[in-house]
C-alpha positions in Angstrom: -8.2 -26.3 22.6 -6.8 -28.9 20.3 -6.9 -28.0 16.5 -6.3 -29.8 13.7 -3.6 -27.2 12.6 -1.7 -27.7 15.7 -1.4 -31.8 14.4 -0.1 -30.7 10.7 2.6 -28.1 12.5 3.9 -31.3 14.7 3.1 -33.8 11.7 5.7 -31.7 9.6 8.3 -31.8 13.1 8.0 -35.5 13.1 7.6 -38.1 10.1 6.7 -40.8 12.2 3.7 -39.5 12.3 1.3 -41.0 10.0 0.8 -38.7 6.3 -2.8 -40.2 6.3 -3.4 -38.8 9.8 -1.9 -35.0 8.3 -4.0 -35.3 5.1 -7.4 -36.0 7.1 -6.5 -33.2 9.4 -6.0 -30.6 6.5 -9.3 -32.0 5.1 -11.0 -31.0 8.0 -9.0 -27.8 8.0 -10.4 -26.8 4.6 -13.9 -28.4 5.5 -14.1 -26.0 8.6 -12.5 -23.0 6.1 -15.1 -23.9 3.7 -18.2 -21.3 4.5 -15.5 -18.3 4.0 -12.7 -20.1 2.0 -15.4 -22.4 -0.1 -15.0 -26.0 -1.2 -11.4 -26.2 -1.9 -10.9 -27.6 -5.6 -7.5 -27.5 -7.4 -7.8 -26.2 -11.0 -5.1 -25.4 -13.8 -4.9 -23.6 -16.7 -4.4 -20.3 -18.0 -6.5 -17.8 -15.2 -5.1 -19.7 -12.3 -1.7 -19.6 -13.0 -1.6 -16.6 -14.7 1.8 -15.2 -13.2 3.9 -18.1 -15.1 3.5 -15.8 -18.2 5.8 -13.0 -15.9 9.6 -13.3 -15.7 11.0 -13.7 -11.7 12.7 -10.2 -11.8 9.8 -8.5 -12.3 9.0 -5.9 -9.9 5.3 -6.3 -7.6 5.1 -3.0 -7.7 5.2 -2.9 -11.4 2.9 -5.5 -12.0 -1.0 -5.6 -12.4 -2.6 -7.1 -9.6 -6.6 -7.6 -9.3 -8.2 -7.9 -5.8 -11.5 -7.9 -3.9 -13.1 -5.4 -1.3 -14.7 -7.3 1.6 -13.4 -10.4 0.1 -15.4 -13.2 2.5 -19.1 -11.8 2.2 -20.5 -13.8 -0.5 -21.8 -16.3 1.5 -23.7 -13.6 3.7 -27.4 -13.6 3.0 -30.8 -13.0 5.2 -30.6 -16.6 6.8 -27.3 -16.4 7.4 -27.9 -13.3 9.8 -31.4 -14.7 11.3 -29.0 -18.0 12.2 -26.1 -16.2 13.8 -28.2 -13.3 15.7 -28.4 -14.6 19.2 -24.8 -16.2 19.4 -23.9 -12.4 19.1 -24.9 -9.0 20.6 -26.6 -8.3 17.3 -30.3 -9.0 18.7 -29.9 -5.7 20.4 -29.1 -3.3 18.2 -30.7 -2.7 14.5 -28.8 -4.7 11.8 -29.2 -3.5 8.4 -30.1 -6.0 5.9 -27.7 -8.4 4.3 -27.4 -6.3 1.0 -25.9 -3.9 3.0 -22.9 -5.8 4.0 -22.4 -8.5 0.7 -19.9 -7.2 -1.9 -19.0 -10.8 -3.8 -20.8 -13.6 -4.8 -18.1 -16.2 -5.1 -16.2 -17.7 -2.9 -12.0 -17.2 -1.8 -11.3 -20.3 -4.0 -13.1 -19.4 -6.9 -11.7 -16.0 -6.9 -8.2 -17.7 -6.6 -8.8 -20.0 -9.8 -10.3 -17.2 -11.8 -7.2 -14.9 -11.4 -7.9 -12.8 -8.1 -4.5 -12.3 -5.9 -5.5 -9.6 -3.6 -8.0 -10.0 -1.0 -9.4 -7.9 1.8 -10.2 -9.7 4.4 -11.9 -7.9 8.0 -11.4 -10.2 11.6 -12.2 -9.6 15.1 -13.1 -12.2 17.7 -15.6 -14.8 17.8 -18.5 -14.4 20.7 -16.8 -16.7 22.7 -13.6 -15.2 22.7 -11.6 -17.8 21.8 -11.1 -17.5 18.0 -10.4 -15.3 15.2 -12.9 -14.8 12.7 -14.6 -13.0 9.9 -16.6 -9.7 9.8 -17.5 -7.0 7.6 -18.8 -4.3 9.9 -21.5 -5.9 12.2 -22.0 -8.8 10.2 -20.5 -11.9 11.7 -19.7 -13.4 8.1 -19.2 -17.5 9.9 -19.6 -18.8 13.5 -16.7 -21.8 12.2 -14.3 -21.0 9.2 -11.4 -18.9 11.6 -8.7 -17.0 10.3 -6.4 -20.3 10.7 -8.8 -22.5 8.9 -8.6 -19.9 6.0 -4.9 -19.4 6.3 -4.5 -23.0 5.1 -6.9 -23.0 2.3 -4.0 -20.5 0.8 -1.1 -22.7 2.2 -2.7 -25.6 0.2 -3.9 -23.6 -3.0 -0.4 -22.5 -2.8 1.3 -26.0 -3.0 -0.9 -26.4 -5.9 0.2 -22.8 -7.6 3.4 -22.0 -7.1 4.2 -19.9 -10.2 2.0 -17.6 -8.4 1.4 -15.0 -5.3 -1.2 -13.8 -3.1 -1.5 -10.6 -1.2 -3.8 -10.5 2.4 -4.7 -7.4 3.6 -5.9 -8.0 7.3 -8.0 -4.9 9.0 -9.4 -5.3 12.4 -13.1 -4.9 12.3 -14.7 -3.3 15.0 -18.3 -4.5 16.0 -21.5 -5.1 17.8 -20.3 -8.9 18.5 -19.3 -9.7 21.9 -16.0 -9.4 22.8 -14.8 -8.0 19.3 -13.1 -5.3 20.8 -9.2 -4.9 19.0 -7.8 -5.6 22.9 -4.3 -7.7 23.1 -6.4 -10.9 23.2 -7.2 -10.1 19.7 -3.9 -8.5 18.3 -2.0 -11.5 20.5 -4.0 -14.3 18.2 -3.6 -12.2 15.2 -0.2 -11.7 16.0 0.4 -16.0 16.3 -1.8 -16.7 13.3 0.7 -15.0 11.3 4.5 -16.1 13.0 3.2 -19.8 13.3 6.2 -22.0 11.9 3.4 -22.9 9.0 3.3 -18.5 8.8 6.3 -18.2 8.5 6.8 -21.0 5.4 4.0 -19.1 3.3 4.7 -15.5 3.6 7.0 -13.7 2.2 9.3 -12.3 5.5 10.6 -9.2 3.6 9.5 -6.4 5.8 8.7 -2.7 5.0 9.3 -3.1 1.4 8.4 -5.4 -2.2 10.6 -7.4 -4.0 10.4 -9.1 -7.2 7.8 -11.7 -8.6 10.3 -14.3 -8.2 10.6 -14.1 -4.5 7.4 -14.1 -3.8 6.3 -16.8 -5.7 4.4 -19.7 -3.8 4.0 -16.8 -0.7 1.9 -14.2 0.6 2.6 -11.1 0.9 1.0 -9.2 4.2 -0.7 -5.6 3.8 -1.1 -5.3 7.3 -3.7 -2.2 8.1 -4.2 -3.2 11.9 -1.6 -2.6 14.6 -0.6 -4.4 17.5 -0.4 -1.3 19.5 -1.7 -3.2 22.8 1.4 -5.8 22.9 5.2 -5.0 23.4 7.0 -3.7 20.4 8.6 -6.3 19.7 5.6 -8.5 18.4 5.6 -5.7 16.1 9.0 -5.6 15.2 8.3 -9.1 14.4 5.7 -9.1 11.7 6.5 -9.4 7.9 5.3 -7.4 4.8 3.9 -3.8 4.9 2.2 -1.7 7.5 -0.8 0.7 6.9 -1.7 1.7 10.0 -5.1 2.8 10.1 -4.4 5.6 12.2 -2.6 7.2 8.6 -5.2 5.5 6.4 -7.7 8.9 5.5 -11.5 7.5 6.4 -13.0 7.7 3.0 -9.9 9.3 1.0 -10.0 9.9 -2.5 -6.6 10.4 -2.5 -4.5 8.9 0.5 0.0 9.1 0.3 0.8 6.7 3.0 4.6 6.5 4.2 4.5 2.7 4.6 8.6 2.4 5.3 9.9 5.9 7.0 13.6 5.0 6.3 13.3 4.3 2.8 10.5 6.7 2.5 8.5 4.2 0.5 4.9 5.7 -0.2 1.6 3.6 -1.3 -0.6 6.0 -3.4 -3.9 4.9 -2.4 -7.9 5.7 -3.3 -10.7 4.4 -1.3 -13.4 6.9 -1.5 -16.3 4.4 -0.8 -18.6 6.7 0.2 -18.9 9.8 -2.2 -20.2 12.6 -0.6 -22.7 14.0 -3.6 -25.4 16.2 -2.1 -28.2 14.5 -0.4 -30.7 13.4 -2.6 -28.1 12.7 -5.4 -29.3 9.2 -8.0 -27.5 6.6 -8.2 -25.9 7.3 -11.5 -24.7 9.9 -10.0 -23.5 8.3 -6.8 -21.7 5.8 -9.6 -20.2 8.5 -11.4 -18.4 10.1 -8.0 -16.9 6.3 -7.4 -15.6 5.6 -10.9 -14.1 9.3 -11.2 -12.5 9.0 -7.9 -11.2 5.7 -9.2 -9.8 6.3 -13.0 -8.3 9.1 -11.1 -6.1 6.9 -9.0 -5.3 4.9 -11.7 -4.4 7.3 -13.8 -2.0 8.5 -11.8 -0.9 4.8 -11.9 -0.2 5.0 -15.5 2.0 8.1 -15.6 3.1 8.9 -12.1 5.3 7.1 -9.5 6.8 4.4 -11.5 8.5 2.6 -8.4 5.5 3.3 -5.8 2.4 1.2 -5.1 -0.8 2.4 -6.2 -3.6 0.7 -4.7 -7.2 1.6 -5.8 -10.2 0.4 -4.4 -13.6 0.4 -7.2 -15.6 -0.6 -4.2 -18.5 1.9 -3.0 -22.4 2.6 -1.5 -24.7 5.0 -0.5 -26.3 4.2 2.7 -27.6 7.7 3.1 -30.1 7.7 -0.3 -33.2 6.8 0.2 -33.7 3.8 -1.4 -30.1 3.1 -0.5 -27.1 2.5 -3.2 -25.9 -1.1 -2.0 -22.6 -1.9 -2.9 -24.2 -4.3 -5.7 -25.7 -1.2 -7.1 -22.9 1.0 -7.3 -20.7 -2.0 -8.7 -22.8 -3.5 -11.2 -26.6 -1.4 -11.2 -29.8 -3.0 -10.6 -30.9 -3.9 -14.0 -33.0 -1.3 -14.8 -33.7 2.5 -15.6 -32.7 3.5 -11.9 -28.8 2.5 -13.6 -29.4 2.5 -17.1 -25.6 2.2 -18.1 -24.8 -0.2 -14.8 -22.0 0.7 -12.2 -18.6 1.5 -11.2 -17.4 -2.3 -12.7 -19.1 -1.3 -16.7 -17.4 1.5 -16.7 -14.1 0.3 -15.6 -14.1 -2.4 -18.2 -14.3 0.3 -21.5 -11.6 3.0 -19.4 -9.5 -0.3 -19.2 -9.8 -1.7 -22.6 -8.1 1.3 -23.6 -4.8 0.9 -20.8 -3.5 -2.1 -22.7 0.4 -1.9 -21.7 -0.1 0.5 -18.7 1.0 -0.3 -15.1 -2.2 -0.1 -12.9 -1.2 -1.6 -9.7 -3.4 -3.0 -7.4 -7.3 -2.7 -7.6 -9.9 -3.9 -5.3 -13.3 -4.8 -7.2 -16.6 -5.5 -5.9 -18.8 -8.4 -7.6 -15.3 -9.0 -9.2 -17.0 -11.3 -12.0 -19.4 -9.1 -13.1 -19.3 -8.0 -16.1 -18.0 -11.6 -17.1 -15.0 -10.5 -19.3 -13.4 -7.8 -16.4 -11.3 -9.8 -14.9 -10.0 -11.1 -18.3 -9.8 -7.5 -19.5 -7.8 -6.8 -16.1 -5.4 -9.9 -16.8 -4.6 -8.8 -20.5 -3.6 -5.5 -19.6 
């Protein structure tokens, strides 16, 4: 199938080629990206280049960096899973509804301009098993916006910020869709999406290891937490940026050390307890209070532990076993009312970090990222 990133790759191989030709077909790149990337708009100013205010030989590892838990579902609502259930094996199984799945409410590009550089982003293939795209468990997230399509909307945001850096964390998300098996179709157009000659421009090609702000700036670095265990080793042996294979990655772990580079022994010191295992019958508050300990705790250990190591925490959570269930909304930001009088997990990681002003905290994944309105800010002035 002919694709419009296939014409920029040979547009950049040969300038005969009309420029107004390449500029249409990234517009219709970023048009088809736009349901999981959103309407690409370039902004300036303080939030979205906030890495300029960082000296190049500062270390990532060192650095602050906030991010987002199932990244592309904040377009996923109730008719967008009555208008894709029939185009997938969804129809025969019982889909919980959409709250169960949405954990933003912005899209990729807004999250870019408002200071977001870490996104966690699920794929498996499409039901006709021909393209890559987006899912958070069984929900088929777009029928259109691929992995490609949303590849370039960070190429081009990118070109327009290149005082800054992004890191992708890619998992392969098993599903009810057809064909969405992780088989070496999959891994084989995972595997090109990201060793494409335009790949291989935008991310950073260290491998096993991070470097400093300066070489990553205008790049992406990969957290790759899918293997490509069904293709020769060399494809493998060919990828950039870190590996967390999700064979090492503890299901639910509080408190996860994952070897990512053996020969350096290079560990990532990583939470994501996003289901906490109170006793059955447990409130919400207290469902909140399991996630935001299991989460300072990480972080805390950020502050005083490991200087050199990556810490990666993940403030992301729900309760699907209480009965009404805990929705990641809930445990993120409440409901509102008396059933989470103080709010979530994201309230009371803005007043524990007000008070780590100067402290390394690594990465962190949010959920509803811009809720409250000043935690990203708070994050960024740390």
């Amino acid at each position: 199938m002919w694709k419009a990133s296939s014409f920029i790759a040979i547009v950049a191989l040969c300038p005969l080629v009309s420029s107004a030709l390449a500029d249409f077909a990234l517009h219709k790149i970023l048009s088809d990206a736009t349901p999981i990337f959103g309407s690409y708009v370039k902004e300036s100013g303080q939030k979205a280049e906030w890495m300029k205010a960082y000296p190049d030989d500062t270390l990532l590892v060192h650095m602050n960096i906030p991010g987002t838990h199932d990244s592309a579902t904040w377009n996923y609502t109730q008719p967008t899973q009555d208008a894709l259930r029939g185009i997938t094996d969804l129809n025969q199984v019982t889909v919980p509804v959409p709250e169960t799945f949405r954990c933003q409410e912005l899209p990729l590009i807004d999250m870019l301009n408002m200071g977001i550089r870490a996104f966690d982003l699920r794929y498996a293939l499409d039901p006709t098993n021909s393209s890559l795209i987006f899912y958070h468990s069984q929900a088929l997230l777009s029928e259109t916006a691929t992995v490609d399509d949303v590849l370039f909307g960070f190429y081009q945001w990118l070109d327009d910020h290149p005082s800054e850096t992004i890191f992708l964390s890619f998992q392969h998300e098993s599903s009810t869709a057809r064909y969405a098996s992780d088989d070496a179709a999959s891994q084989l157009k995972m595997y090109n999406a990201l060793t494409s000659s335009a790949a291989r421009h935008y991310f950073v090609q260290t491998k096993g290891q991070l470097g400093t702000l300066g070489d990553a700036r205008g790049k992406i670095t990969l957290l790759r937490r899918f293997d490509l265990n069904k293709l020769p080793d060399s494809y493998t042996a060919a990828l950039p940026g870190l590996h967390f294979s999700p064979s090492l990655w503890t299901d639910n772990g509080p408190d996860i050390s994952l070897e990512y580079n053996t020969d350096k022994h290079l560990t990532a010191y990583i939470e994501d307890y996003y289901q906490p295992l109170t006793p059955t019958g447990s409130s919400a508050i207290e469902n909140i209070k399991w996630k935001y300990n299991a989460t300072v705790a990480n972080i805390d250990k950020a502050t005083t532990q490991h200087p050199d190591s990556l810490f990666w925490t993940w403030a992301s959570g729900t309760n699907l076993e209480n009965s009404p269930p805990d929705w990641p909304r809930i445990m993120a930001i409440g409901n509102g009312t008396g059933y989470t009088p103080n709010g979530g997990v994201n309230q009371h990681l803005l007043s524990y970090l007000k008070e780590q002003k100067g402290k390394r905290v690594g990465i962190v994944m949010f959920d509803f990222f811009d809720r409250p309105s000043d935690l990203t800010d708070t994050f960024l002035a740390l």
